[in-house]
PDB file of N, CA, C and O in Angstrom:
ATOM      1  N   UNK A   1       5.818 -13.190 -21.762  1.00  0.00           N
ATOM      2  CA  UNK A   1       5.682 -11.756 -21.887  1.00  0.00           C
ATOM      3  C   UNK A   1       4.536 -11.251 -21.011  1.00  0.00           C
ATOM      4  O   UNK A   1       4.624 -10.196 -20.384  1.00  0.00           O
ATOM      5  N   UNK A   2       3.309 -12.149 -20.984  1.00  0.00           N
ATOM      6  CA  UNK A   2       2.776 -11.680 -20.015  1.00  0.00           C
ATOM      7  C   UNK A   2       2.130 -11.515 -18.361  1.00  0.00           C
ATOM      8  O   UNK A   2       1.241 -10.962 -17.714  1.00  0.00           O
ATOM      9  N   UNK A   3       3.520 -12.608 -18.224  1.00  0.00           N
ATOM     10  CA  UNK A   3       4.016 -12.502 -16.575  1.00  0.00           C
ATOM     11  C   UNK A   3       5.011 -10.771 -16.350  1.00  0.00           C
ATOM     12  O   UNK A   3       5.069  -9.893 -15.489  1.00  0.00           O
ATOM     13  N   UNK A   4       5.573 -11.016 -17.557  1.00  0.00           N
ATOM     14  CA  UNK A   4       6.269  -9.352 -17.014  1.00  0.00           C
ATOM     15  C   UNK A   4       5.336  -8.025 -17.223  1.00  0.00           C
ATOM     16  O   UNK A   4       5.377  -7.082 -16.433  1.00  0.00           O
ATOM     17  N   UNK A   5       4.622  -8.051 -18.195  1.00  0.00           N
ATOM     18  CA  UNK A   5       3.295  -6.855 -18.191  1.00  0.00           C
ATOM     19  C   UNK A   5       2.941  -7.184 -16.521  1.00  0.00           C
ATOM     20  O   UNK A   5       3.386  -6.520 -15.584  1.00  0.00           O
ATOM     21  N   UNK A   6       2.059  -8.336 -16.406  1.00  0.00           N
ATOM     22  CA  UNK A   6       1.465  -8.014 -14.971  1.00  0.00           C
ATOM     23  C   UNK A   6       2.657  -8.059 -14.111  1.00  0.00           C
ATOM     24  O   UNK A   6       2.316  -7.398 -13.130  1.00  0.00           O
ATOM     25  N   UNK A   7       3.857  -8.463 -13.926  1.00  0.00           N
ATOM     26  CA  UNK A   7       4.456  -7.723 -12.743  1.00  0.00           C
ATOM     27  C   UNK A   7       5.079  -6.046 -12.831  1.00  0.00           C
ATOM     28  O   UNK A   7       5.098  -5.220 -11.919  1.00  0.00           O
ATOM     29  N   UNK A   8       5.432  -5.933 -13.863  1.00  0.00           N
ATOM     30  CA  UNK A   8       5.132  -4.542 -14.028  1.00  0.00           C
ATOM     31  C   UNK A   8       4.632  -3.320 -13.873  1.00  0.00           C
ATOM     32  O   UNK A   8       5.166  -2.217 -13.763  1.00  0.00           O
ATOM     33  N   UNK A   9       3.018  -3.845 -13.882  1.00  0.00           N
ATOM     34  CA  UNK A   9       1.525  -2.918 -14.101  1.00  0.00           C
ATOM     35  C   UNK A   9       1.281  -3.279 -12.787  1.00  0.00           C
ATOM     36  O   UNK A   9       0.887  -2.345 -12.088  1.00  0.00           O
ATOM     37  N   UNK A  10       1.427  -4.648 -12.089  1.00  0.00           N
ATOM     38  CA  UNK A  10       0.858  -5.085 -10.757  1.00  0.00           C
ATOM     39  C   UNK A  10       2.156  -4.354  -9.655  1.00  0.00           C
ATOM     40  O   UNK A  10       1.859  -4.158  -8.477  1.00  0.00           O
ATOM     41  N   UNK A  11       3.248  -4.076 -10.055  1.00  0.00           N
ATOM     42  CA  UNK A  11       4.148  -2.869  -9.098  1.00  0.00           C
ATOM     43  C   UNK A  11       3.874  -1.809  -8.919  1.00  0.00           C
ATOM     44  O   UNK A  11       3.793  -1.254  -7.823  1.00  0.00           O
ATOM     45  N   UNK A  12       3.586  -1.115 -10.514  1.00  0.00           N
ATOM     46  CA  UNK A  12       2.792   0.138 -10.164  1.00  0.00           C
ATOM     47  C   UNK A  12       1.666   0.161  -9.119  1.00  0.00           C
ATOM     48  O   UNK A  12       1.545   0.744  -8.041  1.00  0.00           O
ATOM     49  N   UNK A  13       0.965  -0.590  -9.743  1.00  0.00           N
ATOM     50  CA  UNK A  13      -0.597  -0.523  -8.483  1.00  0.00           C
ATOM     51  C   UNK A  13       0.211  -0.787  -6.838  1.00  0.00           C
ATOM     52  O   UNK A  13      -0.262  -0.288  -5.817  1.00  0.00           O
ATOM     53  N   UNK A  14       0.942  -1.283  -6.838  1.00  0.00           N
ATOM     54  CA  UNK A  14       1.415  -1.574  -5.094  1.00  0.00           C
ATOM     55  C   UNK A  14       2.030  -0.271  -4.819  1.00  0.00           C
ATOM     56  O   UNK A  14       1.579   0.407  -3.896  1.00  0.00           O
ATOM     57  N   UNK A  15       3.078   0.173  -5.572  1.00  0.00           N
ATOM     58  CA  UNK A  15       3.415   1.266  -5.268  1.00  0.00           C
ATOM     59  C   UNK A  15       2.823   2.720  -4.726  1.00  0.00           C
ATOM     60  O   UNK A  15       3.073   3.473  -3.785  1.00  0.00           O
ATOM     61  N   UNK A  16       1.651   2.688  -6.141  1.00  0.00           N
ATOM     62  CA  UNK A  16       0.872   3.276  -6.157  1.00  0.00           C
ATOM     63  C   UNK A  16      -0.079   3.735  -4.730  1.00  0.00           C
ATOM     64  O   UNK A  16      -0.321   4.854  -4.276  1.00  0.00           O
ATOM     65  N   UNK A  17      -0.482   2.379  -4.268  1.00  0.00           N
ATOM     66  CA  UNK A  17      -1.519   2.155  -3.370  1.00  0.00           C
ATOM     67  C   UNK A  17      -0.580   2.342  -1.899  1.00  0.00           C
ATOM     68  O   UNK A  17      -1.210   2.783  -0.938  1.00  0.00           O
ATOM     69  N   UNK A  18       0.595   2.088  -1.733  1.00  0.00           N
ATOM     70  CA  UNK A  18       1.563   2.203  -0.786  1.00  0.00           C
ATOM     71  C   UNK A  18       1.961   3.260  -0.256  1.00  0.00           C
ATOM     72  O   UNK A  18       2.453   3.374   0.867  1.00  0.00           O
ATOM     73  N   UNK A  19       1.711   4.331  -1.271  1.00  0.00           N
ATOM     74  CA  UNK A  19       1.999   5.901  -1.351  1.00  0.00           C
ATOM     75  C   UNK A  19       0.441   6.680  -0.640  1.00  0.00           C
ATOM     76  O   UNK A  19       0.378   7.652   0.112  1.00  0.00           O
ATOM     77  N   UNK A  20      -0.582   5.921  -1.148  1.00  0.00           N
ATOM     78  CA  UNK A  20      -1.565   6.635  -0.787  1.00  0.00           C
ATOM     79  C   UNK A  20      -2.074   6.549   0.352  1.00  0.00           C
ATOM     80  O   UNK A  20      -2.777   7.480   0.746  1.00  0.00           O
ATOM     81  N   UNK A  21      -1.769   4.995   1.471  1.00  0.00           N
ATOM     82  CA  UNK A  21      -1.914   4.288   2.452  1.00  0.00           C
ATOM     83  C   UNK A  21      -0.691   5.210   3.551  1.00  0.00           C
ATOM     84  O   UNK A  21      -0.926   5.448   4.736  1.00  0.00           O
ATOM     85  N   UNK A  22       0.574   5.613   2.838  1.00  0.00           N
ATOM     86  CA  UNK A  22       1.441   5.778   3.771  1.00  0.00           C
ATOM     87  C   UNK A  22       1.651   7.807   4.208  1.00  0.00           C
ATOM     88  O   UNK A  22       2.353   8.451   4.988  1.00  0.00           O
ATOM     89  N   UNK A  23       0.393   8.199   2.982  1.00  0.00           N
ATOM     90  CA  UNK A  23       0.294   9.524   3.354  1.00  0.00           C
ATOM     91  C   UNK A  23       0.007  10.312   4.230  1.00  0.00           C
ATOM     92  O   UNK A  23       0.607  11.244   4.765  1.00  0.00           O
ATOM     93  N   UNK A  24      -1.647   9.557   4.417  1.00  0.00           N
ATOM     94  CA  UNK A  24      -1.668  10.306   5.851  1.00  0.00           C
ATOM     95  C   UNK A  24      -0.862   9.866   7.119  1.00  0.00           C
ATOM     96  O   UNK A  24      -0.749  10.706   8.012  1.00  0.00           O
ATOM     97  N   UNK A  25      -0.481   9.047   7.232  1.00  0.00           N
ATOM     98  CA  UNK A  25       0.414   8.411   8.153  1.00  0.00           C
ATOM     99  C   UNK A  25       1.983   9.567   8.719  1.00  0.00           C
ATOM    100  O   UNK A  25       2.463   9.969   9.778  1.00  0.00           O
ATOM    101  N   UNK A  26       2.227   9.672   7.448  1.00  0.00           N
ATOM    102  CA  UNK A  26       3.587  10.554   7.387  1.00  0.00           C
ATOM    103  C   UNK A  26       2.864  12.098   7.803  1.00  0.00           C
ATOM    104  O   UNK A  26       3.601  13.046   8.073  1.00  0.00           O
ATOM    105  N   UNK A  27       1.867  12.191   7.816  1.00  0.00           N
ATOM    106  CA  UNK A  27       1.122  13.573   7.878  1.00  0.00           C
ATOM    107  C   UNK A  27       0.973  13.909   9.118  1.00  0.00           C
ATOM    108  O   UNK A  27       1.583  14.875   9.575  1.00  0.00           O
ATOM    109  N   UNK A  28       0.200  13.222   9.805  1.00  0.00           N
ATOM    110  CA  UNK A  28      -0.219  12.738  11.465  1.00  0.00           C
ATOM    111  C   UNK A  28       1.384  12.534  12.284  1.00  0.00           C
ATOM    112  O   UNK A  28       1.882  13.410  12.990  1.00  0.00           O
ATOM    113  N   UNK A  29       2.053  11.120  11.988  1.00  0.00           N
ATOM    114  CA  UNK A  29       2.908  10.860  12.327  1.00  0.00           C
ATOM    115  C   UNK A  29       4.285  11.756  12.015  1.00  0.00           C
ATOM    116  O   UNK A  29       4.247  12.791  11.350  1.00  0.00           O
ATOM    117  N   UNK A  30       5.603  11.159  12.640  1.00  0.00           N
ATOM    118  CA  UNK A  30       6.598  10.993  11.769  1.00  0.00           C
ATOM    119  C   UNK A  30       6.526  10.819  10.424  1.00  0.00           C
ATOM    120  O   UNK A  30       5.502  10.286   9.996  1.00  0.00           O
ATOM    121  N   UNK A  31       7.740  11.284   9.324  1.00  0.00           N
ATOM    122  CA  UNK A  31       8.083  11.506   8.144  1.00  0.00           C
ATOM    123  C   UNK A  31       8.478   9.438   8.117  1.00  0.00           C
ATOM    124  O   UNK A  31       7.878   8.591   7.456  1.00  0.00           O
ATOM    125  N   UNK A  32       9.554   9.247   9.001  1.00  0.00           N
ATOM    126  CA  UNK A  32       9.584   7.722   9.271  1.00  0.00           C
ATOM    127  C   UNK A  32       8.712   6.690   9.594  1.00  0.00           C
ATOM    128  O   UNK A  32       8.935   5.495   9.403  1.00  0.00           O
ATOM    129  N   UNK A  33       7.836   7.116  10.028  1.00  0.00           N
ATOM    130  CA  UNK A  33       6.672   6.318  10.408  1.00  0.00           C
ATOM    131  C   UNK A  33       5.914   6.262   9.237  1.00  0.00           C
ATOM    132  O   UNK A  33       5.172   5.335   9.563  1.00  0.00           O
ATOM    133  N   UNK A  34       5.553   6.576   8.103  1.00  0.00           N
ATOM    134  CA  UNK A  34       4.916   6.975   6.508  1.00  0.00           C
ATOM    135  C   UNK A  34       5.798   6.083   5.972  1.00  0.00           C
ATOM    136  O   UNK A  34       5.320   5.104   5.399  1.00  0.00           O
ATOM    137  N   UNK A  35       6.777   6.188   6.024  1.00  0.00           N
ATOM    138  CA  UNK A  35       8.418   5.158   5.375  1.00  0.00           C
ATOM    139  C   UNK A  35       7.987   3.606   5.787  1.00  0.00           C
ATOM    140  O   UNK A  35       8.105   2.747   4.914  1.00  0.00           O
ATOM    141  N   UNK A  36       7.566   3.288   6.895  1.00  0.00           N
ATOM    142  CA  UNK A  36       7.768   2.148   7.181  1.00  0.00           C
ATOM    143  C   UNK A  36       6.525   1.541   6.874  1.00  0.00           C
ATOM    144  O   UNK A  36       6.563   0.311   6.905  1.00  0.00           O
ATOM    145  N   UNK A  37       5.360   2.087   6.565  1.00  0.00           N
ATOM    146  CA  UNK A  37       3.691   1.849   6.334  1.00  0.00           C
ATOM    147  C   UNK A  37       4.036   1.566   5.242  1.00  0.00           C
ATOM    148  O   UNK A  37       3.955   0.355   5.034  1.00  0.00           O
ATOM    149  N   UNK A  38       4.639   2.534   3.868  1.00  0.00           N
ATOM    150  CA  UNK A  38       4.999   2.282   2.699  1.00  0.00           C
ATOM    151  C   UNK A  38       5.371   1.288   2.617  1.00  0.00           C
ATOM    152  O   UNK A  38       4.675   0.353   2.222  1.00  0.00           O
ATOM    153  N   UNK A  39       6.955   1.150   3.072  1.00  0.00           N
ATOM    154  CA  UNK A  39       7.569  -0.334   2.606  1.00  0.00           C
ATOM    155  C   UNK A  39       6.718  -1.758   3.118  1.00  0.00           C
ATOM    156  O   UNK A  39       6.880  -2.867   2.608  1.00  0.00           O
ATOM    157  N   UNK A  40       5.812  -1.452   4.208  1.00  0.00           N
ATOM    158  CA  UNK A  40       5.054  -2.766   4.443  1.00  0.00           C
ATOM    159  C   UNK A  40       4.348  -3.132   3.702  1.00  0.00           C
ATOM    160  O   UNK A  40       4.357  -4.225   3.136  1.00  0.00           O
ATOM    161  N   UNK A  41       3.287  -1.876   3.533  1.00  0.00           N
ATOM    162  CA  UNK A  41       2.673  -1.546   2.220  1.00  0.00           C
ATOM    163  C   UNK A  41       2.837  -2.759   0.918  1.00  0.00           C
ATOM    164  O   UNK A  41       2.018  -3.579   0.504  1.00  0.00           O
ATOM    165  N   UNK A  42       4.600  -2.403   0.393  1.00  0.00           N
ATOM    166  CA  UNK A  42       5.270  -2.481  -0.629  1.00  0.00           C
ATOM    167  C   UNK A  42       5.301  -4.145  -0.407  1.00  0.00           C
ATOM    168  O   UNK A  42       4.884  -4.903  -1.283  1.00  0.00           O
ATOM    169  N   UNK A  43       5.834  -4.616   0.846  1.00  0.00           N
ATOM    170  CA  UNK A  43       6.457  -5.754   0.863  1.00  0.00           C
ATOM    171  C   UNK A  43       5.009  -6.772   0.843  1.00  0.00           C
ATOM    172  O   UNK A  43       5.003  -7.818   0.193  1.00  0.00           O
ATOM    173  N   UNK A  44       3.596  -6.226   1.784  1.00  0.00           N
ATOM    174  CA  UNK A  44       2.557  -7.517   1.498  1.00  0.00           C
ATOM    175  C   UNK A  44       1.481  -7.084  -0.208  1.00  0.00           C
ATOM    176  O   UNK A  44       0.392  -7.604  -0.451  1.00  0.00           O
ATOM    177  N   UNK A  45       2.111  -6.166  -1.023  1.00  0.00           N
ATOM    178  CA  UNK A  45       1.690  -6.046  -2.222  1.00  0.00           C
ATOM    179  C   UNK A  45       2.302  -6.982  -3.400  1.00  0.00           C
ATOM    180  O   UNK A  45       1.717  -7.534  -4.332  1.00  0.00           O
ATOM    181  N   UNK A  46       4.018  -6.971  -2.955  1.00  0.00           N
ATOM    182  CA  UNK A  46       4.575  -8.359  -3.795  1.00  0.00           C
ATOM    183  C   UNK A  46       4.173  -9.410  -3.575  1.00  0.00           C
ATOM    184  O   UNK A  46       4.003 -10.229  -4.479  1.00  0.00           O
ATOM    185  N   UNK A  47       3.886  -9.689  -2.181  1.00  0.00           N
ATOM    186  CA  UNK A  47       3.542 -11.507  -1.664  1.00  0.00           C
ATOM    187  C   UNK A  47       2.592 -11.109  -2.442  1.00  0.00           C
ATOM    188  O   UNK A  47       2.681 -11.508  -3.603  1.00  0.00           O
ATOM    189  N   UNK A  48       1.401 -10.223  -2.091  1.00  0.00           N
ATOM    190  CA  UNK A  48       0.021 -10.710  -2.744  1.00  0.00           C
ATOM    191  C   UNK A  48       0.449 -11.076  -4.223  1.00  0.00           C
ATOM    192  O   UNK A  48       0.352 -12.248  -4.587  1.00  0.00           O
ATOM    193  N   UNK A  49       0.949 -10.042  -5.133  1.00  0.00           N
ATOM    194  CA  UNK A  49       1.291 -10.499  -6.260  1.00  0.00           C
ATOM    195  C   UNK A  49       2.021 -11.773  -6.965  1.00  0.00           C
ATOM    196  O   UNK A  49       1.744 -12.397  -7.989  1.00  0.00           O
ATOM    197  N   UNK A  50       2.909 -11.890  -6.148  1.00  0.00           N
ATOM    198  CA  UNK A  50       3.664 -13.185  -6.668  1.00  0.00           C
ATOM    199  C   UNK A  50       3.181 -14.531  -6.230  1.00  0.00           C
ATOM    200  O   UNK A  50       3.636 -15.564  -6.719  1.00  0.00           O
ATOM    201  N   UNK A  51       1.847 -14.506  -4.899  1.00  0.00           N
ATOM    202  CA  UNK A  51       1.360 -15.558  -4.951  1.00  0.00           C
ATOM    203  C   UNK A  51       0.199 -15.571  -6.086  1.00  0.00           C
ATOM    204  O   UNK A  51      -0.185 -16.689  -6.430  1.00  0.00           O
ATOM    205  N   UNK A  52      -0.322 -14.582  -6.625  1.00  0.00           N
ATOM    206  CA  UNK A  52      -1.417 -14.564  -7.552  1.00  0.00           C
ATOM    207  C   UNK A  52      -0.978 -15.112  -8.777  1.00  0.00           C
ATOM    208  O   UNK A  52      -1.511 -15.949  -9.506  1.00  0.00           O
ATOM    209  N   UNK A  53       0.324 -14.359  -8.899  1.00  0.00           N
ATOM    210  CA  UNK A  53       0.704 -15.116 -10.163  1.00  0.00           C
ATOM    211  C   UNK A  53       1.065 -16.556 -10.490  1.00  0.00           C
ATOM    212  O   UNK A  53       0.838 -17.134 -11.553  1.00  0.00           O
ATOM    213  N   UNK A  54       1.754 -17.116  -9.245  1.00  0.00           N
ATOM    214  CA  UNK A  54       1.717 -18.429  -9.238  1.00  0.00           C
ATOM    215  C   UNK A  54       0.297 -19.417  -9.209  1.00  0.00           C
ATOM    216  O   UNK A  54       0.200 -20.586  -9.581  1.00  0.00           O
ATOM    217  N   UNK A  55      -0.660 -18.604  -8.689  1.00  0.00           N
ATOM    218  CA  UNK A  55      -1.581 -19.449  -8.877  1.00  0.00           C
ATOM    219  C   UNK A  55      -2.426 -19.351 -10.294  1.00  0.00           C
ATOM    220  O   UNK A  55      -3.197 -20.147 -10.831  1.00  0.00           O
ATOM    221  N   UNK A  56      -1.845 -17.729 -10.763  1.00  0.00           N
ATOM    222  CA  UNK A  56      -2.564 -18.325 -12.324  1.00  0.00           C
ATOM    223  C   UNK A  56      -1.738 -19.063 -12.942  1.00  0.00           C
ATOM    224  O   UNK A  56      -2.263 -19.588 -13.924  1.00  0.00           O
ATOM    225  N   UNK A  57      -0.458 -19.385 -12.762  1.00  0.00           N
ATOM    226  CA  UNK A  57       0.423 -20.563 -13.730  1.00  0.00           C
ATOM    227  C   UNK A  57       0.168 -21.903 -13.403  1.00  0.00           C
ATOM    228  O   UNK A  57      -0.282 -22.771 -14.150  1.00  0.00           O
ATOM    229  N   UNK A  58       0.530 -22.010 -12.087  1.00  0.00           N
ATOM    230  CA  UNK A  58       0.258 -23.395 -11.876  1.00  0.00           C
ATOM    231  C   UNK A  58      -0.744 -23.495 -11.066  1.00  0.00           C
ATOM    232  O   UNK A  58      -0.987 -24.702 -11.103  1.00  0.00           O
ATOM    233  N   UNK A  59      -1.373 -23.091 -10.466  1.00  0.00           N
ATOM    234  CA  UNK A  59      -2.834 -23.665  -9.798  1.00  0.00           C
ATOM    235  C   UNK A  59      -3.076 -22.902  -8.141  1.00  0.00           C
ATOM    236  O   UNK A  59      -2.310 -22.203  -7.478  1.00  0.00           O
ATOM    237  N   UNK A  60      -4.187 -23.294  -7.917  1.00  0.00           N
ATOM    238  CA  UNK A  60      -4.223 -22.782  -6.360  1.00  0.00           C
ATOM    239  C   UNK A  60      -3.526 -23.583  -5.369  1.00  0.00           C
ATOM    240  O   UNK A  60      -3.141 -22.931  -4.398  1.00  0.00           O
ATOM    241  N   UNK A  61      -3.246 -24.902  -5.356  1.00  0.00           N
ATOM    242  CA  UNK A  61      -2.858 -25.598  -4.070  1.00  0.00           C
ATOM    243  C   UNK A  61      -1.566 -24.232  -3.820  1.00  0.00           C
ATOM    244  O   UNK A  61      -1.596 -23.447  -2.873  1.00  0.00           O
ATOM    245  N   UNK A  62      -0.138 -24.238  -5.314  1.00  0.00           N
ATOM    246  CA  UNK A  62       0.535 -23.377  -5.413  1.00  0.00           C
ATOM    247  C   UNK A  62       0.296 -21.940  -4.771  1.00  0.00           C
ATOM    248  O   UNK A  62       1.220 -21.497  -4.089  1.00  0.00           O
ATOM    249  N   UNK A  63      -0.443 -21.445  -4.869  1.00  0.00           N
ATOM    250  CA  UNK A  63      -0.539 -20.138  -4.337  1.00  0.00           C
ATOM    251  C   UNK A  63      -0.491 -19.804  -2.895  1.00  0.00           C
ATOM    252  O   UNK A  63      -0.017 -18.865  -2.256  1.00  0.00           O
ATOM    253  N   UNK A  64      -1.398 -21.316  -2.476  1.00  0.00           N
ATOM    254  CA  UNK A  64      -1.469 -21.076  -1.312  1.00  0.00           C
ATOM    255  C   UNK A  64      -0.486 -21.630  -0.284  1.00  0.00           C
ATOM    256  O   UNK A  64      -0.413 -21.529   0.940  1.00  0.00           O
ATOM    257  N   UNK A  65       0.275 -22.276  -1.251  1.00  0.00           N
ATOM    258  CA  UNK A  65       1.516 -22.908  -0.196  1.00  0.00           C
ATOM    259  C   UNK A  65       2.413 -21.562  -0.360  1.00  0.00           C
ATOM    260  O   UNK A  65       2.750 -20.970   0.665  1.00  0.00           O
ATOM    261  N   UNK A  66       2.831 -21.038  -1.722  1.00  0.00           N
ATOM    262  CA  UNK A  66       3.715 -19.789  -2.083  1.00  0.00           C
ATOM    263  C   UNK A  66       3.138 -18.300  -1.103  1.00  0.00           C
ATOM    264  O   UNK A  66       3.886 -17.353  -0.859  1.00  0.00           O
ATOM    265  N   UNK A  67       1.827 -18.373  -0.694  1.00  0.00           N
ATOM    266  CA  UNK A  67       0.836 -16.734   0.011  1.00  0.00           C
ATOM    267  C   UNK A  67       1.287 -17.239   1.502  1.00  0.00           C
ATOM    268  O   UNK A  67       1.657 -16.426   2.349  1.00  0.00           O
ATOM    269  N   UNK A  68       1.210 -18.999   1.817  1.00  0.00           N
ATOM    270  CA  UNK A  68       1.475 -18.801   3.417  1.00  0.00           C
ATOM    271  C   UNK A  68       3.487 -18.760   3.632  1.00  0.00           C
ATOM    272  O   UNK A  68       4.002 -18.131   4.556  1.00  0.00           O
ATOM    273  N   UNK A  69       4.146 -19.386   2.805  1.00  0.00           N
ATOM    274  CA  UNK A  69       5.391 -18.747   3.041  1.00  0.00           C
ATOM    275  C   UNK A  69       5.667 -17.388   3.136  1.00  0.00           C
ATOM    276  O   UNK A  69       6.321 -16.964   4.088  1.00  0.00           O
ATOM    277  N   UNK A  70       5.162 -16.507   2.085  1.00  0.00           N
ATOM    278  CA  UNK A  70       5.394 -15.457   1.789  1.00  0.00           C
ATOM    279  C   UNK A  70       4.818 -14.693   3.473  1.00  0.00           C
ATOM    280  O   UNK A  70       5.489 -14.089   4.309  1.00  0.00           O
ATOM    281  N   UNK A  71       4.028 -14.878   3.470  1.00  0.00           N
ATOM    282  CA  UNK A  71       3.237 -14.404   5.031  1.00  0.00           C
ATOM    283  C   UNK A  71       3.921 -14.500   5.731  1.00  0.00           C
ATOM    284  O   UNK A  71       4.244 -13.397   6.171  1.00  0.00           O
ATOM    285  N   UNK A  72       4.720 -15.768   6.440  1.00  0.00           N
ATOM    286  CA  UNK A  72       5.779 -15.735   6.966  1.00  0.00           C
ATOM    287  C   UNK A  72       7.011 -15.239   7.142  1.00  0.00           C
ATOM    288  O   UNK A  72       7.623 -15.196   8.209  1.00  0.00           O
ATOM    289  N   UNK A  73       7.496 -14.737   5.739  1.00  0.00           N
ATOM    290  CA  UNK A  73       8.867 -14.125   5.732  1.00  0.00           C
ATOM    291  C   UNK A  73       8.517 -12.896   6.406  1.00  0.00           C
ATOM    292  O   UNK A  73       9.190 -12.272   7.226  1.00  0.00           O
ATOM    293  N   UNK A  74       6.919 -12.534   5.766  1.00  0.00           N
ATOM    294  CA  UNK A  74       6.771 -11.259   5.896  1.00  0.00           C
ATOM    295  C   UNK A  74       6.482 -10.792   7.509  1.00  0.00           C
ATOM    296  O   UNK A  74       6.528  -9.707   8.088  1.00  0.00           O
ATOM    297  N   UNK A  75       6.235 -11.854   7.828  1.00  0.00           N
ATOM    298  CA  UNK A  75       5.754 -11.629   9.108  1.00  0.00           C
ATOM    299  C   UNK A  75       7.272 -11.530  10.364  1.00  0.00           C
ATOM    300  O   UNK A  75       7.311 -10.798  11.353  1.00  0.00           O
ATOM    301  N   UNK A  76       8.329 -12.464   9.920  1.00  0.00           N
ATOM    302  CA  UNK A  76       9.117 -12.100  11.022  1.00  0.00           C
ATOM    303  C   UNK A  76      10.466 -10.999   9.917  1.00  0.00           C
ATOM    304  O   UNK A  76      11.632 -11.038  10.310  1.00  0.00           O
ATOM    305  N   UNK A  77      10.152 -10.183   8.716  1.00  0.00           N
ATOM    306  CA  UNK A  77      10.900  -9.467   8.474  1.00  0.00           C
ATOM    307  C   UNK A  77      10.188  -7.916   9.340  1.00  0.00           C
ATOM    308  O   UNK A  77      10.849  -7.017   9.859  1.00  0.00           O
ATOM    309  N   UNK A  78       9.011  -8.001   9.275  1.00  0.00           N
ATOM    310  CA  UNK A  78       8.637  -6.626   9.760  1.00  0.00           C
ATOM    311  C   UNK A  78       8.402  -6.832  11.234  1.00  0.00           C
ATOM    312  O   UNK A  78       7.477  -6.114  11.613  1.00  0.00           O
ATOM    313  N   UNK A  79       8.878  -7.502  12.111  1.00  0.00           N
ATOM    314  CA  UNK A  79       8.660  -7.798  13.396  1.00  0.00           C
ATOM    315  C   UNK A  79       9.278  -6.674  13.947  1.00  0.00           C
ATOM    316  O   UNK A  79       8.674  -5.954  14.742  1.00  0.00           O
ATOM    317  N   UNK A  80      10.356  -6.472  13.618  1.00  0.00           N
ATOM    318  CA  UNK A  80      11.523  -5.433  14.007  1.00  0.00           C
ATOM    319  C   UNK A  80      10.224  -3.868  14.340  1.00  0.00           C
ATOM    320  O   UNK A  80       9.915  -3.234  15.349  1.00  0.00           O
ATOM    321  N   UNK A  81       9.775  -3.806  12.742  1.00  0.00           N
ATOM    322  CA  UNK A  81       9.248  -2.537  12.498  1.00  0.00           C
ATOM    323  C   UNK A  81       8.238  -2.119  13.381  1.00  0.00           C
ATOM    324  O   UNK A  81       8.262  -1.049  13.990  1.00  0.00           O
ATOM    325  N   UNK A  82       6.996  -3.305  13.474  1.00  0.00           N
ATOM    326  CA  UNK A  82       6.007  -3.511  14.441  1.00  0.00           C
ATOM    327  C   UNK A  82       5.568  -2.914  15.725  1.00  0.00           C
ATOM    328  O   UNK A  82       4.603  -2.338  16.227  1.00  0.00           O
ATOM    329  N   UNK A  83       7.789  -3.711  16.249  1.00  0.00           N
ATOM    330  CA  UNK A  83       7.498  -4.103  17.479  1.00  0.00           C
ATOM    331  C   UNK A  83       7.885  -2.323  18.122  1.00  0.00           C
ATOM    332  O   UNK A  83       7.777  -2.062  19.320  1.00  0.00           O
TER     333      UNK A  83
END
């Protein structure tokens, strides 16, 4: 029960923080350009989260093998966006 409170409460905060990161962006910029800060935003707020959580269950070696995959996906899913 309280892996789902913190992924829950720990979405809000990404969301949260994703919205506030991608504001001025959309302000300055493009309406699309705010869109894509967000979802990056969004996407290195889960890695952070879901490697945190793995490392409070099972340990740090875990986290840090689960934070550098995650880095990776993340890194050639937003390549597109980046580039």
């Amino acid at each position: 029960m309280d892996i789902l409170l913190t992924l829950f409460f720990g979405w809000q905060i990404v969301k949260a923080f994703a919205d506030v990161v991608a504001w001025p962006v959309a302000k300055k910029q493009v309406e699309a350009a705010g869109k894509a800060v967000s979802n990056l935003m969004k996407l290195l707020g889960i890695g952070a989260l879901v490697a945190a959580l793995a490392g409070a269950v099972s340990g740090g070696p875990a986290a840090a093998t689960l934070g550098g995959f995650i880095g990776l996906v993340i890194g050639f899913a937003t390549q597109q966006v980046l580039g």
